[in-house]
MIKOL-820817 format. One line per field, with one value per residue (C-alpha): residue number from 0; residue in one letter; z, y, x. Coordinates in pm, whole numbers. Example, Ala and Ser with C-alpha at 12.3 -4.5 7.8 and 13.67 -1.06 7.14 Angstrom:
residues 2
pos = [0|1]
code = [a|s]
zz = [780|714]
yy = [-450|-106]
xx = [1230|1367]
end
This chain:
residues 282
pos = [0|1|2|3|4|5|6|7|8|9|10|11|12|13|14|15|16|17|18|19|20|21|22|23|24|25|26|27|28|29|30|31|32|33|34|35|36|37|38|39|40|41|42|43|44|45|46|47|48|49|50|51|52|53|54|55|56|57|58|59|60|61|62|63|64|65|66|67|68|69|70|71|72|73|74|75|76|77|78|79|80|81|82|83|84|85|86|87|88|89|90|91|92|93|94|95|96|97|98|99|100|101|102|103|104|105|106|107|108|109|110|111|112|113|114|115|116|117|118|119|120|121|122|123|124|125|126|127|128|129|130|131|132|133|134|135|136|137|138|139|140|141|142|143|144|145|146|147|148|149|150|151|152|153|154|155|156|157|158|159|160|161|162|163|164|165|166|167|168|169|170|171|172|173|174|175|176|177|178|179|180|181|182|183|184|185|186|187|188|189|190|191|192|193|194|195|196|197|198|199|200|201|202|203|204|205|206|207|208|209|210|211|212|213|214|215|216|217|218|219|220|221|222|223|224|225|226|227|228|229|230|231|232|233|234|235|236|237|238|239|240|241|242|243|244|245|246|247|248|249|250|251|252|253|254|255|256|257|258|259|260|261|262|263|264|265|266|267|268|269|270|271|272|273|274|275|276|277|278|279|280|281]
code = [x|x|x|x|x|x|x|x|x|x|x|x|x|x|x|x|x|x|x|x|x|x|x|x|x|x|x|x|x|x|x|x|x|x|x|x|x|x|x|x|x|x|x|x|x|x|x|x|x|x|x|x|x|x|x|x|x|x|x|x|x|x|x|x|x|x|x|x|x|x|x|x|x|x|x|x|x|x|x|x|x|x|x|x|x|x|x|x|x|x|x|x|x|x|x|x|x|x|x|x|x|x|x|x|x|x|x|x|x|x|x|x|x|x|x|x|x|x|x|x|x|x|x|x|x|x|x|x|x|x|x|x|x|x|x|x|x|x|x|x|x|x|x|x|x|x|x|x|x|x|x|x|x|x|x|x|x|x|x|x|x|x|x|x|x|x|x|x|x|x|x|x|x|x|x|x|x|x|x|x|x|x|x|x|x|x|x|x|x|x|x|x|x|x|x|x|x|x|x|x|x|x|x|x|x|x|x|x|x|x|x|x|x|x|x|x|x|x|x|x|x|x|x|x|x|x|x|x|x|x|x|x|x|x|x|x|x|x|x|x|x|x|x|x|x|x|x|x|x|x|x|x|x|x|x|x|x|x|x|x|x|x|x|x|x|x|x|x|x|x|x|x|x|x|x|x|x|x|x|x|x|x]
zz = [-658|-451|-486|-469|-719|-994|-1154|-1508|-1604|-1807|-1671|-1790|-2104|-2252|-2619|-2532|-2694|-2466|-2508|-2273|-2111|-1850|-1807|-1488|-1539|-1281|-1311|-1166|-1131|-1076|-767|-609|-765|-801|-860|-961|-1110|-1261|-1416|-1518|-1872|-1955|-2196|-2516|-2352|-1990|-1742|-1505|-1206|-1075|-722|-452|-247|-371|-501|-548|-912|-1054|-1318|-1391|-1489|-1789|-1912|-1938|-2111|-2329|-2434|-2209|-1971|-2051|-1790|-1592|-1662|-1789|-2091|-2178|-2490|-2589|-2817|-2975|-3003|-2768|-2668|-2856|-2810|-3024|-3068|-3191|-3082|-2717|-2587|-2287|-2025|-1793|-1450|-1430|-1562|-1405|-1729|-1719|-1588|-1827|-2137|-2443|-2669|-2768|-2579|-2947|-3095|-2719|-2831|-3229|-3092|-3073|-3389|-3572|-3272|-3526|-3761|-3532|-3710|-4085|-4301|-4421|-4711|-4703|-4719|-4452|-4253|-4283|-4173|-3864|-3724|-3786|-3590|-3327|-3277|-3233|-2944|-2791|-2790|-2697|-2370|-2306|-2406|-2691|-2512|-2401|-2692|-2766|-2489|-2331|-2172|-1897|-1772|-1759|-1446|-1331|-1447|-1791|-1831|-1817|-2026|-2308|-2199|-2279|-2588|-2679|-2577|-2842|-3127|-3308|-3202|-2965|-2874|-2543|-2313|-2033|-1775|-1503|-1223|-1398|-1094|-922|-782|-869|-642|-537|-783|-1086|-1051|-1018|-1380|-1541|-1447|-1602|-1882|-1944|-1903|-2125|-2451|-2357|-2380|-2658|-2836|-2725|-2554|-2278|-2019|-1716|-1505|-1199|-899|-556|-454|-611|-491|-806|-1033|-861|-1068|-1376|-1280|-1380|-1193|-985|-1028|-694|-662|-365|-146|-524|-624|-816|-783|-1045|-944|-877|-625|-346|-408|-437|-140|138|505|455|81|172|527|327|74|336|560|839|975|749|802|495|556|343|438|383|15|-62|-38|74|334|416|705|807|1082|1021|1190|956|655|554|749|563|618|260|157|-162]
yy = [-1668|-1413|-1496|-1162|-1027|-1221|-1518|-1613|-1867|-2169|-2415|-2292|-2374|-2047|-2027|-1960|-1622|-1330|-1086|-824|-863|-646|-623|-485|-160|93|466|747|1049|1336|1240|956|610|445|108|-74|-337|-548|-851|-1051|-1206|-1243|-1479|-1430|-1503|-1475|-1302|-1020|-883|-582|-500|-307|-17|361|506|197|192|6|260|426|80|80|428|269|-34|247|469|772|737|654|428|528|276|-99|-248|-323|-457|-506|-781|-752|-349|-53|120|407|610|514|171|3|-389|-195|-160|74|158|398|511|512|852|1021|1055|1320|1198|1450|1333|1169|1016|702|389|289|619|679|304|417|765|525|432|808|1054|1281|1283|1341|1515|1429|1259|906|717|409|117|274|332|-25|-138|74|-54|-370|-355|-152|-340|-712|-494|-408|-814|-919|-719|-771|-450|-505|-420|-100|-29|235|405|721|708|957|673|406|185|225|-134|-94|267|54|-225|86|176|-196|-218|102|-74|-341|-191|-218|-591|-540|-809|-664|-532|-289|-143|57|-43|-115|-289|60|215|-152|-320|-664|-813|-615|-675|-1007|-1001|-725|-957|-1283|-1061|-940|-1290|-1452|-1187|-1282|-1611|-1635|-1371|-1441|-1133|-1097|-877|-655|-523|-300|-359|-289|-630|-952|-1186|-1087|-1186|-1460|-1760|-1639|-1442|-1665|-1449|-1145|-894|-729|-324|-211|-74|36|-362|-567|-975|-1155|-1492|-1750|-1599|-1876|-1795|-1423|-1360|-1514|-1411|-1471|-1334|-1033|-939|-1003|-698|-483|-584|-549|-801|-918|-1172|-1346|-1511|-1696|-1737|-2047|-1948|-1867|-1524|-1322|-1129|-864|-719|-495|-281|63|260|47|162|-141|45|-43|-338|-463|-632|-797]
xx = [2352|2153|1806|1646|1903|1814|1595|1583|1373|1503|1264|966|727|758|958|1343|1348|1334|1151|1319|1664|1794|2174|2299|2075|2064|1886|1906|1660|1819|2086|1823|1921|1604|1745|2071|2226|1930|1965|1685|1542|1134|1028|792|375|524|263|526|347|525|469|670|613|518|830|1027|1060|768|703|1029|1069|795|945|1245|1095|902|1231|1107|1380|1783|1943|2249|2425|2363|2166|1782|1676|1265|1186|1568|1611|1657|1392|1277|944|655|710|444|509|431|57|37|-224|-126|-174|-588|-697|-1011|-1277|-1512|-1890|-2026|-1778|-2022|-1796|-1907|-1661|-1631|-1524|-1310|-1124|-1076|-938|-596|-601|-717|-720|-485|-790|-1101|-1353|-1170|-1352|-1172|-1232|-1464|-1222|-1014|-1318|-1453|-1088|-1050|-1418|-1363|-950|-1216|-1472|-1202|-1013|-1374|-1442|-1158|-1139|-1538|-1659|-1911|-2208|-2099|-1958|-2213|-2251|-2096|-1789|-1870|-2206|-1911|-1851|-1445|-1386|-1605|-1351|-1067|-1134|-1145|-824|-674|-860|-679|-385|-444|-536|-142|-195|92|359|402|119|291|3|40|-230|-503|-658|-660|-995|-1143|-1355|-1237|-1493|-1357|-1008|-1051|-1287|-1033|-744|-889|-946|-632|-468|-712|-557|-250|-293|-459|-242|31|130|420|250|444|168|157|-22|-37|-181|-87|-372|-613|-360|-168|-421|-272|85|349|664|660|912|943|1097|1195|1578|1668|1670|1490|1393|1200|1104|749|541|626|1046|999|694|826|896|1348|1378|1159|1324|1673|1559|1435|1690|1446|1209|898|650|448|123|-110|-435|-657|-781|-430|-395|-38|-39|288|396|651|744|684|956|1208|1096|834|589|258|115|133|-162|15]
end
């Protein structure tokens, strides 16, 4: 079997049911194929980290994975069905939105606005009201948000904006978390805290996370595989079988080197008139 085709994962600790399987998918956007012919199964509580160059795919995949986009041709089911739009066993954070200095919702009121944002300003009966603070006020703790909690949103740190966004993201008690760089505009200090974070939820929720990132060395302590986009293909697989100087020069069929540094961090390099042309700080 081509390695950077496909890796499933029967010898790991996770449960045996899947919670998304991928059947030699391929999509298409318009007359670019994006990518084709994937073929990989994620197990219930697994940690994905998606990574890959701009363009590749990485979030055309979550659409998918969220019903906004059809596949060309292929199969994907998400925890057993196909996906559909508005499911709620899906929590999604996407792309990192720019909020408003000057905005003055409360984070509390910001976090409940994905649980009632069809009834701002209506008044709701007591027992209902009781309920929603109390599901609000559980997402706010679990993401590390309770001392913020009520304080404007606009006088937010980045990392303090996006721990909102994932308690949004948890509010239907999700089964599957699917964000879309939430690392992004982070200092090195916060991603590291915001991924610990969202691993510790997981874990202790038990919720299958696919996250996007641009550099994997925040989340490689708690990533358990890395799916890896790029030349309209896609390899899921452990860090040290997908990262590596001969599986990554195979998909970019050009020449890559892989380094690791002393304290364990991955290091990419391409060369940039054949196409890998960033250095790629995964």
């Amino acid at each position: 079997m081509d390695p950077m085709v496909q890796y499933d994962a029967p010898q790991t600790s996770f449960p045996h049911q899947s919670a998304i399987l991928v059947d030699q998918a391929s999509i298409r956007l318009g007359k670019r194929l994006i990518w084709q012919e994937a073929a990989f199964t994620i197990a219930t509580g697994e940690f994905i980290t998606i990574i890959g160059p701009n363009g590749a795919g990485k979030s055309t995949l979550l659409r998918v994975l969220l019903g906004l986009l059809p596949l060309s041709t292929g199969a994907v089911t998400i925890l057993g069905q196909v996906p559909h739009r508005g499911n709620p066993l899906i929590g999604y954070v996407p792309q990192r939105r720019t909020l408003d200095a000057d905005l003055r919702v409360r984070a509390f009121d910001f976090v409940a606005l994905g649980l009632d944002g069809h009834r701002w300003g209506i008044a709701i009966p007591f027992h209902a009201r009781h309920r929603r603070q109390q599901v609000v006020h559980e997402a706010l703790e679990a993401v590390g948000a309770t001392a913020y909690a009520y304080r404007a949103v606009g006088k937010l740190s980045g990392g303090e904006q996006q721990r909102l966004l994932l308690a949004q993201a948890l509010l239907a008690q999700p089964k599957i978390l699917l964000l879309d760089e939430p690392l992004a505009s982070l200092d090195m200090r916060n991603q590291s805290a915001m991924a610990r974070e969202i691993a510790q939820v997981a874990r202790t929720r038990g919720i299958t996370v696919l996250l996007v990132s641009h550099d994997v060395n925040p989340l490689l302590p708690f990533t358990d595989r890395v799916l890896y986009v790029a030349q309209q293909r896609i390899a899921l697989g452990t860090a040290e079988e997908i990262i590596t100087s001969e599986h990554l020069s195979q998909l970019y069929d050009a020449p890559i080197e892989v380094v690791r540094d002393s304290r364990g961090r991955v290091l990419v390099f391409g060369q940039e008139e054949q196409g890998a042309a960033y250095s790629l700080t995964y």
